[in-house]
C-alpha positions as CSV (number, residue, x, y, z in Angstrom):
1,X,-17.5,1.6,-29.6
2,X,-16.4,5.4,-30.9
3,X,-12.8,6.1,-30.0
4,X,-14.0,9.1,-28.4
5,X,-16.3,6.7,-26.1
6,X,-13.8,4.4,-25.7
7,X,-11.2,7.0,-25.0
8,X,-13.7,8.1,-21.8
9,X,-14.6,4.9,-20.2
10,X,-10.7,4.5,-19.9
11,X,-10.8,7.8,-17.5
12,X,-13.5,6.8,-15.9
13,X,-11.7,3.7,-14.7
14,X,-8.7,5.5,-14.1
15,X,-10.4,7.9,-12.1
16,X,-11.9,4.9,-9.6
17,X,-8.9,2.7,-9.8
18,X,-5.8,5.3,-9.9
19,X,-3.9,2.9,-12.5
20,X,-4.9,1.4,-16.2
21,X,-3.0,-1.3,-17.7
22,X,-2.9,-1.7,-21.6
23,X,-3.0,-5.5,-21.6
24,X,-6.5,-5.4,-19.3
25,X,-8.0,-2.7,-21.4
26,X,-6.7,-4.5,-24.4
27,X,-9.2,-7.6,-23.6
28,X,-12.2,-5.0,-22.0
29,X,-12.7,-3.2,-25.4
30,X,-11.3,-5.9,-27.8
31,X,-8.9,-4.0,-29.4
32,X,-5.2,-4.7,-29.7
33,X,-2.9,-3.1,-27.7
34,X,-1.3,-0.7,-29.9
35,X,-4.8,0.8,-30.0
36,X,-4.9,1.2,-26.1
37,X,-1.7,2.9,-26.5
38,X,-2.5,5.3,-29.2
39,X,-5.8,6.4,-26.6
40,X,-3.4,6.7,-23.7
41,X,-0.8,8.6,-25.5
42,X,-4.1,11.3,-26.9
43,X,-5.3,11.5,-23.3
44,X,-1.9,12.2,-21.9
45,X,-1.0,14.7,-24.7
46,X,-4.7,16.0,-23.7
47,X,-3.3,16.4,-19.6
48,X,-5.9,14.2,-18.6
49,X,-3.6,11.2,-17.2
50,X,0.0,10.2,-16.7
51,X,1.7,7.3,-19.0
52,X,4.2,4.6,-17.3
53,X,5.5,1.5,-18.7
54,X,2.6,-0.9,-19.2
55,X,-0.1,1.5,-18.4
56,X,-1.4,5.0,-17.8
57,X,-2.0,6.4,-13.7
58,X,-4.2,9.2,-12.6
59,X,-2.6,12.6,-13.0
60,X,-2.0,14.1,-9.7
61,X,0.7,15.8,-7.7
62,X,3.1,14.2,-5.2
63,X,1.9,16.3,-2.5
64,X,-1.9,14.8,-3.4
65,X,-3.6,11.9,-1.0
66,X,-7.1,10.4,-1.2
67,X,-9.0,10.3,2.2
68,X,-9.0,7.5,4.3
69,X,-13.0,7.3,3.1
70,X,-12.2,7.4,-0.6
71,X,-9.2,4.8,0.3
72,X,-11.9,2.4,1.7
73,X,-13.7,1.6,-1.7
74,X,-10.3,1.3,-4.0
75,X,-9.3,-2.7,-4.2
76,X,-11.2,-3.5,-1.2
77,X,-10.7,-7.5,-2.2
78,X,-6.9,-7.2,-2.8
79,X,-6.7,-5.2,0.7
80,X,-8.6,-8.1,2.4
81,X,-6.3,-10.4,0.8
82,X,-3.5,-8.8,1.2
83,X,-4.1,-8.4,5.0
84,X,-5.1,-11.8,6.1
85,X,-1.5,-13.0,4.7
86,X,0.2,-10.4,6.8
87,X,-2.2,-10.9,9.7
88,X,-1.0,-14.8,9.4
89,X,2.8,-13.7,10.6
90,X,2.0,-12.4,13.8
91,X,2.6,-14.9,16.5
92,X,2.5,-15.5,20.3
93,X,4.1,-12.7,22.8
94,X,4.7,-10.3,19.7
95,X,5.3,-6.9,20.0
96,X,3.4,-5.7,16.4
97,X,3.7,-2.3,15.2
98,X,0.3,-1.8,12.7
99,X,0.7,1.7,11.2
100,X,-2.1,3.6,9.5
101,X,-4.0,3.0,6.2
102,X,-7.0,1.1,5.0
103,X,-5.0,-2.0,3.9
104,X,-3.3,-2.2,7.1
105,X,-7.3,-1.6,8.7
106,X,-7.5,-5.3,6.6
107,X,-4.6,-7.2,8.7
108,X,-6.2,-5.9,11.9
109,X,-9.7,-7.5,10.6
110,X,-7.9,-10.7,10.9
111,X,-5.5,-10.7,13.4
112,X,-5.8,-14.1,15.9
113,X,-8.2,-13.6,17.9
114,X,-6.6,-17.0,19.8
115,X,-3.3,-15.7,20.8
116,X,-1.6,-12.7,23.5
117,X,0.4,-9.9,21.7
118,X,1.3,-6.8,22.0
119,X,-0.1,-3.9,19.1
120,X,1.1,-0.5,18.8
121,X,-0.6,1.9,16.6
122,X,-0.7,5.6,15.5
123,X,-4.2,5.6,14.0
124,X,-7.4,6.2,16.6
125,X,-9.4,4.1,14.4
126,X,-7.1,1.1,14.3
127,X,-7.1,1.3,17.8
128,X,-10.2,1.2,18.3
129,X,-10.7,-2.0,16.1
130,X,-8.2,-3.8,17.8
131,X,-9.8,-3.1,21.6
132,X,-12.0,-5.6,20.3
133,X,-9.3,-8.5,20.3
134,X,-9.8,-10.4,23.5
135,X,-6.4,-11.5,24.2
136,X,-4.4,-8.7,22.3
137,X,-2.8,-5.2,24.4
138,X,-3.5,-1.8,22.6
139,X,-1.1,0.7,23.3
140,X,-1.6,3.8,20.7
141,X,1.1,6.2,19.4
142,X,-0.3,9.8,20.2
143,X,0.9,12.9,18.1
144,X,-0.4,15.4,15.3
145,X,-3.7,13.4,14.0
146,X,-3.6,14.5,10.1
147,X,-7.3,14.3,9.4
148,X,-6.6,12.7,5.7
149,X,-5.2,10.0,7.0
150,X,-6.0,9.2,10.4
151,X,-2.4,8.8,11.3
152,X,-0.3,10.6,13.9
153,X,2.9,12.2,13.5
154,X,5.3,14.5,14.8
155,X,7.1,15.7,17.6
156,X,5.0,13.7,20.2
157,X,5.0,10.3,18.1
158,X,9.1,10.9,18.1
159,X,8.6,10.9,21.3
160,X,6.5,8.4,21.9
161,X,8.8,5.4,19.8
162,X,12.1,6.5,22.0
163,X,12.9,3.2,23.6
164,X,10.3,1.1,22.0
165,X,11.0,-1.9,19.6
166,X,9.0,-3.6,17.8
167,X,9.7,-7.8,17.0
168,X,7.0,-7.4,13.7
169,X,5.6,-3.7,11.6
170,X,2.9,-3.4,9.0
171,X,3.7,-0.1,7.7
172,X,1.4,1.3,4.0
173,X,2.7,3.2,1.2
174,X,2.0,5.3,-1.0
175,X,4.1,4.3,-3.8
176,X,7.0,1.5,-4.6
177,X,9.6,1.9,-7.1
178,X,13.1,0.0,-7.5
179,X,14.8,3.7,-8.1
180,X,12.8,6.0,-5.8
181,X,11.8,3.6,-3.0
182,X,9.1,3.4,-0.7
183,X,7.0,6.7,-0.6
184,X,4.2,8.5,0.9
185,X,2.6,12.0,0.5
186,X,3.6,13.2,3.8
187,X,6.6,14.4,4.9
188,X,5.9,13.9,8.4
189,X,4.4,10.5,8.2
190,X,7.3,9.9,5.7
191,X,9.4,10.4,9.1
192,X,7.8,8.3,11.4
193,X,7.6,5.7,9.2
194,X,11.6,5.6,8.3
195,X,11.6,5.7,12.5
196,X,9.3,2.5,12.9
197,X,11.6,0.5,10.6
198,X,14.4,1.4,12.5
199,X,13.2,0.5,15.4
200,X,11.8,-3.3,14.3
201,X,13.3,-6.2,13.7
202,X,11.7,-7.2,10.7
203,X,9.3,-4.7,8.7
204,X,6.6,-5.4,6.3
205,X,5.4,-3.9,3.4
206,X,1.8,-4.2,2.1
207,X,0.5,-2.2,-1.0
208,X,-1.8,-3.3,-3.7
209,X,-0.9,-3.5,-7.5
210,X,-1.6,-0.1,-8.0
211,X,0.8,1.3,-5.7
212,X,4.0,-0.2,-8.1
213,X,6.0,2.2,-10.3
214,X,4.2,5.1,-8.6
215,X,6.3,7.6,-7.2
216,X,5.2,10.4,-4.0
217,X,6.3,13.1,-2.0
218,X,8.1,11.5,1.1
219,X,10.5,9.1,0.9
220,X,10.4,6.6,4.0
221,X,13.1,4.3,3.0
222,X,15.0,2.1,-0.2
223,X,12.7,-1.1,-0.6
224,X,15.9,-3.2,0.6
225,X,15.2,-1.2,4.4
226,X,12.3,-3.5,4.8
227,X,12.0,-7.5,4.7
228,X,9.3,-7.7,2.8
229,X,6.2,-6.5,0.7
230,X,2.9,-8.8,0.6
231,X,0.9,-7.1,-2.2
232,X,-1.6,-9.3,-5.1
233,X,-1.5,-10.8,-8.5
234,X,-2.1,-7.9,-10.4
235,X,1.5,-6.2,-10.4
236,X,2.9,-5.6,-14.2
237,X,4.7,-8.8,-14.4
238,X,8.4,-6.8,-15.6
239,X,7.8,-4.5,-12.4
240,X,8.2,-8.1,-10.1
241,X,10.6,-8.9,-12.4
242,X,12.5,-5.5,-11.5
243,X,12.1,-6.6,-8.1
244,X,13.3,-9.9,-8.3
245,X,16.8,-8.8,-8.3
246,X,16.4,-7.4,-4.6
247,X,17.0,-9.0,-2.0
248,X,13.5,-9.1,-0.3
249,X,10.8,-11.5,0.3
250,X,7.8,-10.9,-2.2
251,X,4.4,-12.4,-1.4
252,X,1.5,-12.3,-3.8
253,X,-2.3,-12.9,-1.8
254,X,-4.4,-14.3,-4.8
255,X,-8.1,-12.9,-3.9
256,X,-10.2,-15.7,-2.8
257,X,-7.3,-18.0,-2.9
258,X,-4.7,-18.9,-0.3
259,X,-1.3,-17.0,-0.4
260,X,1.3,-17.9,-2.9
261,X,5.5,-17.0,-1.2
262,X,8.2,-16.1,-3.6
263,X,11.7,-16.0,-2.0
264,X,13.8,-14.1,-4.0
């Protein structure tokens, strides 16, 4: 293959995956990775993506967010993954906060369908998903409904969490980074969020590979402000190494496999 073809097959994964990694495109085009990094430095130099340590990510501003519609079709397996090991934590008589997102949409698709709990959400469509639980009590977050995400936020969701706790949250990000935190695009959705984990005992993360060393807009919170981030196998392995020095519980959901805990 032509560097020039080679160069644009890269974009055009970046482009449906948000994030390349050398080492993966390394093996794809049987080159070695000094090669990979000579095309991702040209397109970068060229505007057309954004280099980070291991890799190159789609370039795009802090303020920008897919729709939930083009969220659905990125890492769909991870995201099923992912949420059938957080759906596994909720238990009898919980109180579960589920906030918005198509990975959290995934926990939902598994929840117990064997068991009485309590789940708050701000999204309609989550809602609406989990009306289908026989034994499971819906009670929905109301607000500003931003139309990108299907979330709500704002003055009525403040108002809405005042004297509510939760025992369990799911909250999504939009990035994860040992120096930045955990971010999102929104500012307001950055603000509910920080006000779910204040009000639960114990807050999850979950976020696929591709949401690591990314950086956006809205901070919610440090990474240490939550318990715990279930995410998969594919995270650069120096990024869970960054992590490893935190003291939060990582769990890695191998597609098709069964869920693999590391305490750190």
């Amino acid at each position: 293959m032509l560097t020039e073809q080679r160069r644009q097959v890269i974009l055009e994964q970046l482009h449906s995956h948000k994030v390349v990694k050398t080492s993966d495109l390394s093996e794809v085009f049987a080159v070695s990775p000094m090669t990979i990094r000579n095309d991702l430095n040209a397109l970068a130099e060229q505007g057309q993506l954004v280099r980070v340590h291991g890799g190159a990510i789609a370039r795009q501003w802090l303020t920008a967010e897919p729709s939930y519609e083009d969220k659905t079709s990125i890492n769909r397996s991870e995201k099923e993954a992912i949420g059938r090991e957080a759906a596994s934590l909720v238990e009898e008589g919980m109180a579960v906060f589920i906030g918005n997102g198509t990975t959290t949409m995934q926990i939902i698709k598994h929840l117990p369908r064997n068991l009485r709990f309590r789940v708050f959400t701000n999204a309609l469509n989550h809602a609406l998903e989990i009306s289908g639980i026989p034994l499971a009590e819906v009670f929905v977050v109301g607000g500003y409904l931003r139309d990108v995400s299907l979330g709500m936020v704002g003055l009525l969701a403040h108002q809405a969490l005042k004297g509510i706790y939760f025992d369990l949250s799911f909250l999504g990000v939009n990035g994860i980074s040992v120096d930045h935190g955990l971010t999102i695009p929104s500012l307001e959705e950055a603000e509910t969020a920080a006000e779910i984990i204040a009000h639960s005992q114990r807050t999850i993360v979950v976020a696929d590979h591709t949401k690591f060393g990314v950086v956006a807009h809205g901070k919610i919170a440090d990474i240490t402000d939550v318990s715990g981030i279930i995410t998969d196998s594919g995270v650069d392995p120096q990024c869970m190494s960054s992590l490893s020095g935190l003291d939060i519980e990582i769990n890695t959901a191998i597609v098709g496999q069964e869920v693999r805990a590391e305490t750190n």
